[in-house]
Structures are given as structure tokens and as C-alpha cells.
C-alpha positions as CSV (number, residue, x, y, z in Angstrom):
1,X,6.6,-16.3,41.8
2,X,2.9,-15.0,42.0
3,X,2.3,-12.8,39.2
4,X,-0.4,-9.8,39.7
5,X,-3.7,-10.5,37.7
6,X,-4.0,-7.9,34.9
7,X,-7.3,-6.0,33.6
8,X,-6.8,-4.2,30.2
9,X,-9.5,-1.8,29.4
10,X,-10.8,0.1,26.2
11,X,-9.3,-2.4,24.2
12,X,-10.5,-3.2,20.5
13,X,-11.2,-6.7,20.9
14,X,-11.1,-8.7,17.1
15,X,-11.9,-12.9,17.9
16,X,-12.6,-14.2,14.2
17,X,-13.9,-17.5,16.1
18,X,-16.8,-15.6,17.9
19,X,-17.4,-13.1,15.2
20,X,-16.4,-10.5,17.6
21,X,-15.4,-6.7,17.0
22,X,-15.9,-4.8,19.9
23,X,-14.7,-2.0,22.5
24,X,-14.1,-4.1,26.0
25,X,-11.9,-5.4,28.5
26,X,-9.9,-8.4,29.0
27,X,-9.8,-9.6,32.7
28,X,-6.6,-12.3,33.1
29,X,-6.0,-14.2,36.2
30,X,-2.7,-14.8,38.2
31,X,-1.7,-17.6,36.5
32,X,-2.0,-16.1,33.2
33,X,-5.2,-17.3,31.6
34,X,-8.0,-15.1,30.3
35,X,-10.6,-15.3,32.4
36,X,-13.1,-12.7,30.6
37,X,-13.3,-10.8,27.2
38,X,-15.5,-8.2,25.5
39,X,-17.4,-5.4,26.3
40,X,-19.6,-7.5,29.6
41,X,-16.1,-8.0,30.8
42,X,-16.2,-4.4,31.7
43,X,-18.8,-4.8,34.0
44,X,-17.1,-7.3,36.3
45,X,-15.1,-6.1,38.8
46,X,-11.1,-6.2,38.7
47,X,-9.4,-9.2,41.0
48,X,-7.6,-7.9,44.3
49,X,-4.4,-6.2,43.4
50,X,-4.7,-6.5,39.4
51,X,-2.9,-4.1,37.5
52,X,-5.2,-1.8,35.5
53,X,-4.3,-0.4,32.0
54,X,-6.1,2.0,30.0
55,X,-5.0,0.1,26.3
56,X,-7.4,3.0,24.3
57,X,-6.2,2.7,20.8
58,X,-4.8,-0.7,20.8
59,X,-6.2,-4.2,19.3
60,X,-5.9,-7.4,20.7
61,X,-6.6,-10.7,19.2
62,X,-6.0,-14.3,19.2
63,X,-2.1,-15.3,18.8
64,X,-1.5,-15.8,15.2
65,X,-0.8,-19.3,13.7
66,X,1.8,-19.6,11.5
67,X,1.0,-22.7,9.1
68,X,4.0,-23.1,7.0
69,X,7.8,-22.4,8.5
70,X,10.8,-24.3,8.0
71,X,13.2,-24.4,10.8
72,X,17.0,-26.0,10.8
73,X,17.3,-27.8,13.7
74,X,17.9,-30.9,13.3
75,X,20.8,-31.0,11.3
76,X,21.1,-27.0,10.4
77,X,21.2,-25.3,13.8
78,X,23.9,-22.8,11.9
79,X,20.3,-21.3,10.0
80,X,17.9,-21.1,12.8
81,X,17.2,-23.5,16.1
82,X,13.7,-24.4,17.2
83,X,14.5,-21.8,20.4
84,X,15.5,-18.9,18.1
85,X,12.4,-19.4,16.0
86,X,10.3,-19.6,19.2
87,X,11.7,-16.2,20.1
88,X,11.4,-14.7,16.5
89,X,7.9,-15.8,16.0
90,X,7.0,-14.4,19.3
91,X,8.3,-10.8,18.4
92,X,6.3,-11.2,15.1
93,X,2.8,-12.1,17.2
94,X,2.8,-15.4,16.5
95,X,1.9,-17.8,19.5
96,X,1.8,-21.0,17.5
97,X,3.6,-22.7,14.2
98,X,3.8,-25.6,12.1
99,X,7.3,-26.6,11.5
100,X,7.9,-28.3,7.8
101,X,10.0,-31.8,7.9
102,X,12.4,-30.8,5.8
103,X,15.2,-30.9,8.4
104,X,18.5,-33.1,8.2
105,X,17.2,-36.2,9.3
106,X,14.0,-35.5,7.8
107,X,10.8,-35.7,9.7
108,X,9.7,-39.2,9.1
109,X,10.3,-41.1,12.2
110,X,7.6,-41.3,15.3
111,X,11.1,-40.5,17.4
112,X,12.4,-37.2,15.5
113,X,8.5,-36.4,16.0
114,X,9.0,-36.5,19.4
115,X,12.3,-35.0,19.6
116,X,11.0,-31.8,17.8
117,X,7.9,-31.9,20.2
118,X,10.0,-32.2,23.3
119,X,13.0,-29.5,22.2
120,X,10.2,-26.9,22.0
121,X,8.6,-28.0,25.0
122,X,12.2,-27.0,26.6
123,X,13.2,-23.9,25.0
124,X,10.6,-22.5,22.3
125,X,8.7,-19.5,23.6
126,X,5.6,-20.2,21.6
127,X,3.6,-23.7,20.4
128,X,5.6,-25.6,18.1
129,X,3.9,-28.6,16.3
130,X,6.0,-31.0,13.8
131,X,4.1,-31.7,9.9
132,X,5.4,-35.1,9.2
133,X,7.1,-36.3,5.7
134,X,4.3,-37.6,3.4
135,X,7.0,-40.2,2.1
136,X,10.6,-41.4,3.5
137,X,12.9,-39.0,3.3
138,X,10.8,-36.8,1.4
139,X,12.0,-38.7,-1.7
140,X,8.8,-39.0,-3.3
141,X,8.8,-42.9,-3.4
142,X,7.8,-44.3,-0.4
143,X,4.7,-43.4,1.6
144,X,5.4,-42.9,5.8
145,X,3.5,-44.2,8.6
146,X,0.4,-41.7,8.7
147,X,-0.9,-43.6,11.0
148,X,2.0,-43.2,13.7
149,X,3.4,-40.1,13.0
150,X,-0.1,-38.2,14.0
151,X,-0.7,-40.4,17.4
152,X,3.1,-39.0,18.1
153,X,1.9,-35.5,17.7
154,X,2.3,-35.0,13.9
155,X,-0.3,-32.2,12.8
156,X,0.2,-32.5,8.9
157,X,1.6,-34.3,6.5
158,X,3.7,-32.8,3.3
159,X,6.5,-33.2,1.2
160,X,7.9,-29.8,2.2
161,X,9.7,-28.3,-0.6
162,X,9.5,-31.0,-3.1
163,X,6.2,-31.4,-4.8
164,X,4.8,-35.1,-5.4
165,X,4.9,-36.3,-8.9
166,X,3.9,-40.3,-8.8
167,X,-0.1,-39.6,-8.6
168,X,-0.5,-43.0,-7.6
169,X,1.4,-42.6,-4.0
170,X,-0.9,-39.4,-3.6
171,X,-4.1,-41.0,-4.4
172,X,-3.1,-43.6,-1.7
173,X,-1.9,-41.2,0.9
174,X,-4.8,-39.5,0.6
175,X,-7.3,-42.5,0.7
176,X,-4.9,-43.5,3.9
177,X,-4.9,-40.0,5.4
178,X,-8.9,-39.8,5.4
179,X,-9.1,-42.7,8.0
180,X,-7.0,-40.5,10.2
181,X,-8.8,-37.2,9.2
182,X,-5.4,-36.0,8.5
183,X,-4.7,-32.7,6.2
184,X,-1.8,-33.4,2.8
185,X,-0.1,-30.5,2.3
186,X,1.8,-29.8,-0.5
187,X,3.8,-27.3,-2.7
188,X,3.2,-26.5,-6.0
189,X,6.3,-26.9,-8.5
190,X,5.9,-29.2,-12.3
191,X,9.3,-31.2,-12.0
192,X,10.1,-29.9,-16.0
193,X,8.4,-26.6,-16.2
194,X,8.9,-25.5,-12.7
195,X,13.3,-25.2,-13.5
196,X,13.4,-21.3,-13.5
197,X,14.7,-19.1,-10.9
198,X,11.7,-16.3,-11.1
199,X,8.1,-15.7,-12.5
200,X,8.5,-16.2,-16.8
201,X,7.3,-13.2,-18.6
202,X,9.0,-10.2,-20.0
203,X,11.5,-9.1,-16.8
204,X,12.6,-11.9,-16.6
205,X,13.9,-11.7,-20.4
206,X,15.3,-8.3,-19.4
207,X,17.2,-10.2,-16.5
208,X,18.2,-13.1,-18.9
209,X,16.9,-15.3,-16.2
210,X,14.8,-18.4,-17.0
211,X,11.2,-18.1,-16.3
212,X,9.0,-20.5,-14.1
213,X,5.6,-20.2,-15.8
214,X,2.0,-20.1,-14.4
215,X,1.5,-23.7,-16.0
216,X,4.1,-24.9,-13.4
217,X,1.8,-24.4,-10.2
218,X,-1.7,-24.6,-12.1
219,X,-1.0,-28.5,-13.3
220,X,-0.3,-29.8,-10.3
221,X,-2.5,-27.8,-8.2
222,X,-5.4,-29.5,-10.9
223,X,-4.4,-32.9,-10.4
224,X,-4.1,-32.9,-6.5
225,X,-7.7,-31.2,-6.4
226,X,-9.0,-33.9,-8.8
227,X,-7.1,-36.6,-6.2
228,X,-8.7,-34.8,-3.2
229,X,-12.1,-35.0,-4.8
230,X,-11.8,-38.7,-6.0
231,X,-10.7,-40.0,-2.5
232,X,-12.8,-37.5,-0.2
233,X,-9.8,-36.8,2.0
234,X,-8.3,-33.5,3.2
235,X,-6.2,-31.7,0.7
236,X,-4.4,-27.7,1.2
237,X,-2.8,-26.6,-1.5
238,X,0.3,-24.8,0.5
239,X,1.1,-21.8,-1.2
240,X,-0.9,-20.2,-4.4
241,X,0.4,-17.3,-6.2
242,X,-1.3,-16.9,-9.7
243,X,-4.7,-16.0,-10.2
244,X,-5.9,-18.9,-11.9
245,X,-5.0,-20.8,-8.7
246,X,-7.8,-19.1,-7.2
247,X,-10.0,-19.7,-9.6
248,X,-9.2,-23.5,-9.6
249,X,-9.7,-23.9,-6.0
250,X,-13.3,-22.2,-6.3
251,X,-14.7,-24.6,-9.1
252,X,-13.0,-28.0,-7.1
253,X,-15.1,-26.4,-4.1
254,X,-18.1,-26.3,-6.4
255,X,-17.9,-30.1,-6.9
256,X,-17.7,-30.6,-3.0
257,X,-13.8,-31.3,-2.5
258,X,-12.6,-30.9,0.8
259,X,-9.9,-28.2,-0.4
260,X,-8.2,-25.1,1.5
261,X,-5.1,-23.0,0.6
262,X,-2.8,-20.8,1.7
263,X,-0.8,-18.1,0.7
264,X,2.4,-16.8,1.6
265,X,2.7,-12.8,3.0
266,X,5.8,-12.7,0.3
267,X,2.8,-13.0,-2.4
268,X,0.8,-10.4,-1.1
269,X,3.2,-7.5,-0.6
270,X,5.5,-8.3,-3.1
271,X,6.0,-8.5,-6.8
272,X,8.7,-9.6,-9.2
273,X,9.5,-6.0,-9.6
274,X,10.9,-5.6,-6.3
275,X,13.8,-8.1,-7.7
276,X,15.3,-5.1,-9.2
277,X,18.7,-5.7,-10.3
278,X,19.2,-9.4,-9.3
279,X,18.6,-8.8,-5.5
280,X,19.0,-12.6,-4.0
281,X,17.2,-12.0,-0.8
282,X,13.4,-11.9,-3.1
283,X,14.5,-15.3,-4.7
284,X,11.7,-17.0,-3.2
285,X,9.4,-20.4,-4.1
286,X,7.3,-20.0,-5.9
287,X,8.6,-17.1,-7.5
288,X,7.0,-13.2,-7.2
289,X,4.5,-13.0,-9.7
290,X,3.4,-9.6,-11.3
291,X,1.1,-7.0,-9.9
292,X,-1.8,-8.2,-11.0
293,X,-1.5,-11.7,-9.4
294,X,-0.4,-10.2,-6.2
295,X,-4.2,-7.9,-6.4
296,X,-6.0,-11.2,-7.2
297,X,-4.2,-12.8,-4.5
298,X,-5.1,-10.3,-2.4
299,X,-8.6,-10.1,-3.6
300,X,-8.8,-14.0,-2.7
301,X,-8.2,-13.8,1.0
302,X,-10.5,-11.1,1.4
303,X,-13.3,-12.9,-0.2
304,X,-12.5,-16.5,1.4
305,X,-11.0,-18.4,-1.4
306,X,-7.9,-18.6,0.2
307,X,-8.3,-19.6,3.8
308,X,-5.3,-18.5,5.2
309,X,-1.6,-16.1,5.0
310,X,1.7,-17.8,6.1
311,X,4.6,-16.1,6.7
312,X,6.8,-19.2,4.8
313,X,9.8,-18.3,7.2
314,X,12.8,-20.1,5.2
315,X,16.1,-18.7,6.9
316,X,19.1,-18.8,4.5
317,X,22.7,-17.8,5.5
318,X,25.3,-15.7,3.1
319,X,26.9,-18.6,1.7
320,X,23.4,-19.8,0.1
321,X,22.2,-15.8,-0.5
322,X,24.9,-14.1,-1.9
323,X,25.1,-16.1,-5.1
324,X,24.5,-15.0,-8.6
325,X,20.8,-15.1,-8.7
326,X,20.3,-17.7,-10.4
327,X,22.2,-19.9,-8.3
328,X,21.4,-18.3,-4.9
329,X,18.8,-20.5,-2.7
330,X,15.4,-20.2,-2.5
331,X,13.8,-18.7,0.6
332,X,13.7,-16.0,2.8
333,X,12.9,-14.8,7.0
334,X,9.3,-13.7,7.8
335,X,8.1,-14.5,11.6
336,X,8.6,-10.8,12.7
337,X,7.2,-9.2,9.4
338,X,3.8,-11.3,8.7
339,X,1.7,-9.4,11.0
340,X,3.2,-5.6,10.0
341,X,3.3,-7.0,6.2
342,X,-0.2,-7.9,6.0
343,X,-1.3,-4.7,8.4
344,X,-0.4,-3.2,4.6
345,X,-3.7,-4.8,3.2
346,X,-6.0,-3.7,5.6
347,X,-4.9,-0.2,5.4
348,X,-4.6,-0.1,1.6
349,X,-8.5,-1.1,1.9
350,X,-8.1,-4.3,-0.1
351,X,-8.8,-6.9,3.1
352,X,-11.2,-6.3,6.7
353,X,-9.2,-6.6,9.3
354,X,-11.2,-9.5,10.8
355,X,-10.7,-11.3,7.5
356,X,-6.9,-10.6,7.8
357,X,-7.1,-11.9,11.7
358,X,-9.2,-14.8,10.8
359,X,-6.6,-16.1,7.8
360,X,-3.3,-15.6,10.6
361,X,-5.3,-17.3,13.3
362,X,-8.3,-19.1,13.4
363,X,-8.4,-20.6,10.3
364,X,-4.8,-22.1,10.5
365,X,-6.0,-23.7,13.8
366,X,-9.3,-25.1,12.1
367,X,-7.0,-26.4,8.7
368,X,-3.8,-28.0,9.6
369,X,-4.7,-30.1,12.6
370,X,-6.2,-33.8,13.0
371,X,-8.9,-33.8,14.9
372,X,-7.2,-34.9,18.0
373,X,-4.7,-32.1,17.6
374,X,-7.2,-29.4,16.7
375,X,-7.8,-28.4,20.5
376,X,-3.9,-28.4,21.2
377,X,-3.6,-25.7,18.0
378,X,-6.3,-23.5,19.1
379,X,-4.8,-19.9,19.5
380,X,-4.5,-17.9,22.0
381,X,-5.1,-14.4,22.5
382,X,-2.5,-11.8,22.8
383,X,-2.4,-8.2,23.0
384,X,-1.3,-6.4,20.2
């Protein structure tokens, strides 16, 4: 069925790609593509039959890209399927995502590759694009075929949940991955000091939880950004949360490593205070920090040192949620809430709102993609 073309005027167009802020109109065609945008789109004249809206007040941007979301199909359909997160990323803006391999069989095979590419082809609503295990079975042991995985359609490779501790097996990975111009991705948790169940420091004593302290995310974020700048390959370091993160990834930039990071929107609108009395649903990885690392985290996407926001959607049922905290799972939703979540900073007056755009959309595209994949991830705009 022929669907009328479409002409939305007096919109407030924000495009982080093209630098562009500006009152204008948006001209798309019948079959759905946007065939002008900006203010000398007003000028041209509306197709036969469009529909015309006045959208005065309203923004549109690019779709947002959602780096970093864990999905539980295959093997966990009973959490979330790769068609429900389709839908729930599209109610929460998001047009594209990167699904993590930590499914059940794990993403390390150029067939379960395919089978995740294919399923979301079917049924997903939005652009759904597999990261890859950095080693079998995300054990940590073996290194996967880097090679292989990407010419399937892998966009990324990680270890998902698990951090990496043999530093060998990264150094290799990454010396491997450059050949490719693939990105490593990985989370930041010490093996030993990274036990606790929330941020260390003195609520935590009031709780009588065990603490997970600063140390755990700055020693291995260190080492991987010494790895990425001995080898020259492509390193993100998934999700900061401390300050000192920050400051970390701005001296390895200094000495010319090909670094990004992330953050999750958890870290920027929360704090370990919003815990309260043992409240299951804020046990997240890594854990809330305090105030003041959520402001410096904060401060670090508006000034560029951390490249992009992801929403870390980790669905969890009641059987792994309501649990005495410390035994409850890690983890929490976030599709629908990035966009309204991070809405907060630019309001608050902490983050431009082309900033916040370009860290949900562009720069995701530009990051975690090979470049045969890169034109594939490119977002696509939607009105907001």
C-alpha cells in the first residue's frame, strides 16, 4: 500500500554529523526516505498529496544508536526476545542497537551471527547488529575468529560482562583486530577487587554491604589503554563511571591511542544514594558511584572525553531481582528511558543538546562499527 509523502514544517532540526541546529522542514517521499532537510527544504515545494504538519515546538534528529544492550534470545527468551527489544527500543527513540554476545549459546559462531542478524531482519522493528565474543564462550581463554565473525556481520567484538584478565590474549586480539579495523570492547571489573555488590565508601558500611572500589575499574581500564597504545588497534572502554576514568582516557589520548568510551545513562542520572534501603532494581555493573562522580561524568560527555551514552539495557526477571541485595543480579531495563533520562542533562544545563544528540547517535555509528559495517550503522533520522 502507497503511503502519502509527508512534509513536516517549523521543525527544530539537530544533525550532529552536519553540525546542524536550525528551524526547517523535512520533505519525505512515499516510500519513506527523507528526501530534504533544513531550513532550504522549506523552499521546495511539497510532493502531490503530501500531508503537511505544522511540528512548531518539536525536535527531530537522527535515530539514536544504542551501543551496549544485552538481549536474551537465544537461550533466555523468558527475559526479553530480539522482537520485544526491537519494539522497546523503538518507543525509547532508538532506531539502531548493538546487541552484546552474552546469550545462551554465546555469540561466537559465524552461524549464531547470522541467526541473530536474520531473526531481527524478521521481527525487530529497528536495526539490530550482533558484537561478537572476543574469546570462546566468553571464557577468557581462547581467542574467536575476528576475522569471520565481522565478514558475517559482526560489528564489535567484547567479552560482554566478563572483563579480560590474561593480557597476553588482549594484546593479540588487538594486534589481530587492527588488520580488520575492528573496535574491542570491554567492561571494566578487577577479578579480586571488583567482588562487591555496590560502590565502597561509607554507605555502603551503613548498608553492611561490601564495596567495589574505584581501583577495580581504574586498573584495568590502565592496562587495556597501555595494550591499545602498544598495538595501535581500536580499543572502547564500555562503560566509565569514576572520575579518574576520565582523566585516564584524556592522557592515553595525549600519547595518540586510538581510545573512545562510553558511559551508561544509569551513571549519569543516578547515584548510590538512590539505593536507599537495599532497593535491588539499582544493583547495577558497575555499581552507582557518588554524586560527585556522576557530575564528572556528566562534565565528561559534554566536553568530549567520553564519546558516547548507552542505555546498558540488561532485563532481569523477579526471580534474579527480588533477592537480598547482595545476592540479586546485576542489571537493569533502559531502551525507553535513555532519551527522557538524558533530556535531564540538557535541561539541568550540565550538557548542549547537540552534544547529548551527537553521544546517542552519531558517534555510536562512527565507534562501534568495522569499516565495512559503518555505512550499515549510520542513523537515521526520526522525529521526536
Amino acid at each position: 500500500m502507497t503511503v502519502a509523502a509527508t512534509v513536516l514544517k517549523n521543525l527544530r532540526i539537530i544533525d550532529s554529523s552536519r553540525r546542524l541546529d536550525e528551524t526547517g522542514t523535512i520533505i519525505i517521499g512515499e516510500d519513506g526516505r527523507i528526501l530534504a532537510a533544513g531550513a532550504d527544504a522549506q523552499n521546495q515545494g511539497a510532493p502531490e498529496g503530501a500531508i503537511v504538519r505544522d511540528c512548531n515546538g518539536l525536535v527531530a534528529t537522527p535515530g539514536l544508536v544504542d551501543a551496549r544492550a544485552y538481549v536474551g534470545e537465544p537461550g533466555a527468551e523468558h527475559t526479553e526476545t530480539i522482537e520485544s527489544a526491537g519494539r522497546a527500543a523503538a518507543a525509547g527513540g532508538i532506531t539502531s542497537f548493538i546487541m552484546m554476545p552474552d546469550t545462551d549459546p554465546v555469540l561466537d559462531d559465524i552461524a549464531l551471527i547470522e541467526f541473530v542478524k536474520k531473526t531481527a531482519r524478521d521481527k525487530a522493528a529497528v536495526n539490530i547488529h550482533p558484537a561478537a565474543a572476543l574469546t570462546r564462550g566468553l571464557e577468557g581463554k581462547e581467542m574467536t575468529e575476528i576475522g569471520l565473525l565481522q565478514e558475517a556481520g559482526a560489528v564489535a567484538f567484547t567479552n560482554g560482562r566478563h572483563g579480560l584478565s590474561d593480557t597476553l590474549l588482549l594484546r593479540r586480539a588487538m594486534t589481530y583486530a587492527r588488520e580488520f579495523n575492528a573496535v574491542i570492547s570491554l567492561e571494566l571489573r578487577e577479578k579480586y577487587l571488583g567482588n562487591g555488590v555496590m560502590n565502597e565508601g561509607l554507605f555502603a558500611s551503613w548498608l553492611g554491604l561490601s564495596g567495589v572500589p574505584k581501583e577495580a575499574e581504574l586498573i584495568p581500564l590502565e592496562r587495556d589503554l597501555r595494550i591499545a597504545g602498544l598495538t595501535k588497534g581500536r580499543y572502547h572502554a564500555a562503560k566509565i563511571s569514576v572520575a579518574e576514568s576520565a582523566d585516564a582516557m584524556r592522557v592515553a589520548r595525549s600519547r595518540g591511542a586510538d581510545v573512545t568510551c562510553g558511559v551508561s545513562i544509569n551513571h549519569l542520572s543516578l547515584n548510590e544514594n538512590d539505593i536507599g534501603e537495599y532497593r535491588t532494581f539499582f544493583k547495577l555493573s558497575p555499581p552507582l558511584r557518588s554524586e560527585e562522580d556522576r557530575i564528572s561524568m556528566a562534565d565528561a560527555v559534554a566536553d568530549g572525553t567520553i564519546d558516547i551514552i548507552v542505555s546498558s539495557h540488561d532485563p532481569q526477571d523477579v526471580d534474579t531481582k527480588r533477592l537480598p541485595f547482595a545476592d540479586a543480579a546485576d542489571g537493569a531495563i533502559g531502551f525507553e528511558t535513555m532519551l527522557s533520562a538524558a533530556l535531564r542533562l540538557h535541561h539541568d544545563g550540565r550538557v548542549p543538546l547537540m552534544r547529548l544528540i551527537d553521544a546517542m547517535s552519531t558517534r555510536p555509528a562512527q565507534i562501534l562499527a568495522s569499516m565495512r559495517a559503518r555505512s550499515r550503522l549510520a542513523p537515521r533520522p526520526i522525529s521526536r
